[in-house]
Structure formats: C-alpha cells, structure tokens
LUMTOR-230152 format. One line per 10 residues: their letters; for each residue x, y, z negated of C-alpha. Coordinates in steps of 0.001 Angstrom, whole numbers. Layout:
// residues N
A> X,Y,Z | ...
END
This chain:
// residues 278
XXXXXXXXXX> 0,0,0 | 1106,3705,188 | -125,5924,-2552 | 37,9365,-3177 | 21,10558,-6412 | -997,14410,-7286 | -571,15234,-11052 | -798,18045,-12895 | -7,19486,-16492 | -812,22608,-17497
XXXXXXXXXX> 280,24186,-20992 | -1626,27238,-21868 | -604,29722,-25322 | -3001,32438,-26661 | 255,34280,-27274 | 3532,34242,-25679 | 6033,32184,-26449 | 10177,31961,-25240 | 12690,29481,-24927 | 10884,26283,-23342
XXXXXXXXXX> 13038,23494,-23393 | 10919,20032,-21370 | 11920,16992,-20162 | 9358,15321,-17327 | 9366,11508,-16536 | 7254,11536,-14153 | 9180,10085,-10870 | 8244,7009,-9737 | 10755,3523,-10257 | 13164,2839,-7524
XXXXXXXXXX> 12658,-1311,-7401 | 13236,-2618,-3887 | 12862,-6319,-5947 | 9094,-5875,-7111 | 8677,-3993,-3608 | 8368,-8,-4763 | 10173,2694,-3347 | 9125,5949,-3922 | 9166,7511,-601 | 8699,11357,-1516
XXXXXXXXXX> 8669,13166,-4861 | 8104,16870,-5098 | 8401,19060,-8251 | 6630,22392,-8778 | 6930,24629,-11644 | 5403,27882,-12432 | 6892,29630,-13779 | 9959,29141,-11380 | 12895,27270,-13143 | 16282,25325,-11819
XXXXXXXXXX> 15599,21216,-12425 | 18244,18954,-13452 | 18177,15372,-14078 | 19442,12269,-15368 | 18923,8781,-15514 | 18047,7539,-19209 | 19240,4556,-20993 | 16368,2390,-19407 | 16630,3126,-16140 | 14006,5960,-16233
XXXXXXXXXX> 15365,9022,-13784 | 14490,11898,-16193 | 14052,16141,-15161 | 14401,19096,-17276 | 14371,22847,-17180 | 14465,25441,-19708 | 12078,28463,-19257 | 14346,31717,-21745 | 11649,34290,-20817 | 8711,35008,-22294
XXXXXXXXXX> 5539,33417,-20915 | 1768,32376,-22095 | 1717,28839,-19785 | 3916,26503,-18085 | 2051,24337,-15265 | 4304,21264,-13889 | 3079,19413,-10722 | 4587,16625,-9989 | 3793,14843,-6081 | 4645,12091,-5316
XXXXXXXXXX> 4075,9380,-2236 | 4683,5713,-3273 | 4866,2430,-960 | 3875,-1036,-3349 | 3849,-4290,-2440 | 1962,-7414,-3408 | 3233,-8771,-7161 | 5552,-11373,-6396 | 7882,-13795,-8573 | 11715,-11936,-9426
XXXXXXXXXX> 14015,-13988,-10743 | 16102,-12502,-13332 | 18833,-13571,-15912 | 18842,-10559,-18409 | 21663,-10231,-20808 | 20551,-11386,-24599 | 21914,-7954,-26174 | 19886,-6335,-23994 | 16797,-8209,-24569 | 17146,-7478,-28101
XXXXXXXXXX> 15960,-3838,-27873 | 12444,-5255,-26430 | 12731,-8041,-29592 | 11917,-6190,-32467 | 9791,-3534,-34533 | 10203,-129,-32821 | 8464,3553,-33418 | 4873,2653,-32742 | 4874,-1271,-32607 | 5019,-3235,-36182
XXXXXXXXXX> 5061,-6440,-37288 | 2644,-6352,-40151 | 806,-8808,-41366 | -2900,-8613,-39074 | -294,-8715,-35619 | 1639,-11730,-37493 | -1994,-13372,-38128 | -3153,-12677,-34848 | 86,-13947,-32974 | -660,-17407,-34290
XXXXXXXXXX> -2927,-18889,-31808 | -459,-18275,-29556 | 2133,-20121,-31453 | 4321,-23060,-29986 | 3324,-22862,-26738 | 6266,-23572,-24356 | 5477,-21984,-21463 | 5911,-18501,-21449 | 4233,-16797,-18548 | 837,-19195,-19591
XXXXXXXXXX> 2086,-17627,-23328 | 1474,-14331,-22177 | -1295,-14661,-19367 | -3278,-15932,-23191 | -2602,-13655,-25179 | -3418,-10751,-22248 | -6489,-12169,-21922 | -7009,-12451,-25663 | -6393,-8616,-26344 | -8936,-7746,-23634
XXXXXXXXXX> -11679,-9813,-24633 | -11113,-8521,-28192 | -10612,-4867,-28246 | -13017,-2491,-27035 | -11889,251,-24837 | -13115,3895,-26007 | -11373,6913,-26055 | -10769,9367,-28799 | -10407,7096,-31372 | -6593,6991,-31508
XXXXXXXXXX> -3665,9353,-29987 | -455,9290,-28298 | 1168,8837,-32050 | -1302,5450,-32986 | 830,2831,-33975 | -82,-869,-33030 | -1664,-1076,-36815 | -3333,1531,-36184 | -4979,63,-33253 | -5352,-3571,-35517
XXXXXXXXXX> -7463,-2078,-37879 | -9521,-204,-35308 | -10351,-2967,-33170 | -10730,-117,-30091 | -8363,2300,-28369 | -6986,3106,-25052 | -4872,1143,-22074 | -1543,2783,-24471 | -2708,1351,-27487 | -3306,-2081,-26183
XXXXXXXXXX> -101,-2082,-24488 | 1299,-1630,-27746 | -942,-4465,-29290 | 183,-6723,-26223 | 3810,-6052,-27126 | 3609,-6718,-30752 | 2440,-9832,-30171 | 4762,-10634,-27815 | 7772,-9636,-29494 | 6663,-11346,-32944
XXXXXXXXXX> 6388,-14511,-31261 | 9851,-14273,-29410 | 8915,-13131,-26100 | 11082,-9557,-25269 | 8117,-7281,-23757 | 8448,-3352,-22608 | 6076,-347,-22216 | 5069,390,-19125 | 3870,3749,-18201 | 2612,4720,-14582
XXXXXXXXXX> -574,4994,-12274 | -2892,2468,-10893 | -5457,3119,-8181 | -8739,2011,-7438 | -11604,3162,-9760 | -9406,4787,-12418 | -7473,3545,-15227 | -10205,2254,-17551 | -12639,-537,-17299 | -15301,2139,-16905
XXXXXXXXXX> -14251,3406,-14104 | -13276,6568,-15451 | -9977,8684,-14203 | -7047,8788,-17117 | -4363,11257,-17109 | -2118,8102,-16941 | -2307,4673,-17124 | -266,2161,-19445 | 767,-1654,-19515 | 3702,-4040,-20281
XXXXXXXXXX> 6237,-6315,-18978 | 7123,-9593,-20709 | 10497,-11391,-19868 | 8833,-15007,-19060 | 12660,-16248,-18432 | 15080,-16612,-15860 | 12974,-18096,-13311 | 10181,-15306,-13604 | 11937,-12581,-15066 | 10171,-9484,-15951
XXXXXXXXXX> 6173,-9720,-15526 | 3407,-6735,-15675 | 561,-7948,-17658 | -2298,-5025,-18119 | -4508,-5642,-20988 | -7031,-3691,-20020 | -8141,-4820,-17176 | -9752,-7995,-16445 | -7400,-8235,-13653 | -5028,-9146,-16363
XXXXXXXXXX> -1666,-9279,-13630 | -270,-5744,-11627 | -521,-6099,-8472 | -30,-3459,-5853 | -2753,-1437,-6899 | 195,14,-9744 | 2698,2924,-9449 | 5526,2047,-12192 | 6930,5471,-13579 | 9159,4032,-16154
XXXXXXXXXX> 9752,1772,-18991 | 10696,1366,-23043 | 10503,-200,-26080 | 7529,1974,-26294 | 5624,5248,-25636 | 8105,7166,-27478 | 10363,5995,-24879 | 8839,7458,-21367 | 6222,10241,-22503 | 5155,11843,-19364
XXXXXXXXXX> 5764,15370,-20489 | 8215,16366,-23652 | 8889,19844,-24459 | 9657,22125,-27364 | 9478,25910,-27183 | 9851,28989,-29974 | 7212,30951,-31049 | 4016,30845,-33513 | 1298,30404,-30535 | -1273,27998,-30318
XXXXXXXXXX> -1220,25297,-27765 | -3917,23894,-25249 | -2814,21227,-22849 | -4538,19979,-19624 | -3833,17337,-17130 | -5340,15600,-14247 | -4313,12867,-12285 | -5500,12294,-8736 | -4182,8731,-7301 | -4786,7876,-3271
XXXXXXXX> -4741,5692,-611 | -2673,7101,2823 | -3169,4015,4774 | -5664,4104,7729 | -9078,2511,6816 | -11728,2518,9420 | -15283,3366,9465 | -17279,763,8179
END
C-alpha cells in the first residue's frame, strides 16, 4: 500500500512564552525487511525554526528545534508518504543484552501482582508466537476500549485495575504480560489506516501496539490488541519503537514561562493508490 500521512499538532498559550526546546518523533521507520520505506517526509513549523536530528538509541530518527523568541503557539506538521507491504515472517537472531531492555519492569509497565496473576494462563506454553497470538487475543476480549479514562502517564496497573483504556494502554498491558512470562516485547507507536485507530471506528491522534520477539525463526512480531485483527498487516505505518511510551512520545517539548497550555492534534491517514469506481 502507499499511505500518506498528514498530522498536525498545534500548541496554543493564553500568554507568551520563550525558549521552546521540542523533540518530534514523528518520521516514519526505515525497514526494507518488514517492507516499509518511507518515501517522503516533510516538516513544517510555524513559527519558522532550523531542524536537526538524530537517531536515538532504538533506532528511532528523532528532530528538534528550539524556538528563543517570544511566541503564544507553536504548530508542527509533519507529512509524510509511506509504501507497506503485506506482514511477512523476518528472521532474526537478536543479541541477549539487547533483549534485556524489552525483559523487564520499565516507566509505565510493572510487574505487580494482578499482571503476574493474569500472565498465568499463559504459562508453559512452548510456542511462542501461539504464546502471544493468546494472550493478544485475551487482552482484547477482556478490556473495554473507552477513552478518557486513563492518559499518556497510565501505567499498566493503572490500566489492571480499570479494566478499560486506550490502544496505548493495552499495548502496555500486552507487554507486561509478555515480558513477565519471558517473552522480550516493545512499544510500538505509529498509524494504521482504514476506519481509524479504535474498534469504533473513530480517528485517534495516533495509534499504538507491540512487537514480541517469538525467536530466531520469527523474530520481531506486531501484535495489536485492540483490534480484532489481532496481527499488523499493511494497513500500519511504524513510527518508532521502546521499552515503552516514554520511549517514542510523538511530540516532547519544554518551554519557559508561567502560561497555560492547550494542545490539539489531528491525524489524517490515506490511501494514494488508484481505486476505481465501483
């Protein structure tokens, strides 16, 4: 498929502030192996700054700029055009120390006792793409899917106790799991197309999910639990990935002054392949 992606963020202040320092992560993955290549990416700013960037410990390619004047909003739109490909089997033999930052606790997934309890089903199985494809399906027949209930700083016990959330917060719940039963799993963060990001229907301002190393002979596999769907497929625009959110927020900044701040961002995600008239 070949995607475009528009998406916008606009920070507003109801007094001026100075000194805005972000960093964006909002460039699509380079992975010829899974079949993406990002074919065009296109960063506005307003106001007007010089972008720099730099690849992050995970592979993420990160931009900044730093706004010194004064200003009352900062609006960031990031274009991009994406070709995807059908999921398809990588092999991949992943060094154990590296593995071992996706194998433990980390900012907003814990090992407390409900995710230890609710790992257990899951227990002893040997095979661990069939491991995961369970416990996907699990989370999404479990939870309930409503927004508002959580934020961008909800921890995976958070979510537990709630029983609800949003795509992040069950890609946190999926990765708990995971991890507590030995499986190295990463957050996902990106875009998928076709009738939003929720099961509603609904557009997001992004969409999240996980990969789970299944071993050498599957390597890394996207499991969204979500969706129904409960595999990526072509349908999803990988931005980046971490041990968790805290790891590839879309938009980080920090700026000086006393203002209040109001945030907005949309999303629009579409097709640019011929389709004919039905």
């Amino acid at each position: 498929m070949i995607l475009k992606v528009e998406h916008t963020t606009l920070f507003e202040y109801d007094s001026p502030i100075y000194e805005t320092a972000t960093e964006v992560r909002l460039h699509p993955a380079e992975n010829g192996m899974s079949g993406q290549h990002c074919v065009n990416f296109n960063l506005q700013l307003n106001p007007d700054a010089s972008v720099f960037e730099y690849t992050d410990f995970y592979g993420n390619k990160v931009h900044h700029f730093n706004i010194l004047q004064s200003h009352k909003r900062v609006q960031i739109v990031a274009t991009s055009v994406v070709e995807t490909a059908p999921a398809s089997i990588i092999t991949s033999n992943e060094n154990e120390i590296f593995l071992m930052d996706f194998s433990g606790e980390s900012r907003y997934v814990h090992f407390d006792p409900e995710i230890r309890s609710f790992s257990e089903p899951f227990r002893g199985m040997t095979d661990r793409y069939q491991q995961s494809i369970e416990i996907c399906r699990h989370i999404n027949t479990v939870f309930r899917y409503e927004p508002g209930v959580t934020d961008v700083h909800s921890t995976s016990a958070v979510v537990m106790a709630l029983g609800r959330g949003v795509c992040q917060d069950f890609a946190h719940i999926m990765i708990a799991v995971c991890r507590n039963l030995g499986l190295p799993a990463r957050y996902v963060s990106g875009y998928l197309f076709g009738g939003g990001s929720t099961p509603e229907g609904h557009d997001e301002a992004s969409h999240a999910w996980c990969e789970v190393y299944c071993g050498p002979e599957k390597g890394w596999t996207g499991f969204d639990p979500t969706h129904n769907t409960l595999l990526v497929d072509e349908r999803y625009i990988k931005i980046g990935s971490g041990r968790d959110y805290a790891d590839v927020p879309p938009v980080r900044g920090t700026y000086k002054g006393s203002a209040d701040e109001k945030l907005s961002v949309s999303v629009r995600v579409s097709s640019l392949e011929y389709s004919p008239a039905q």
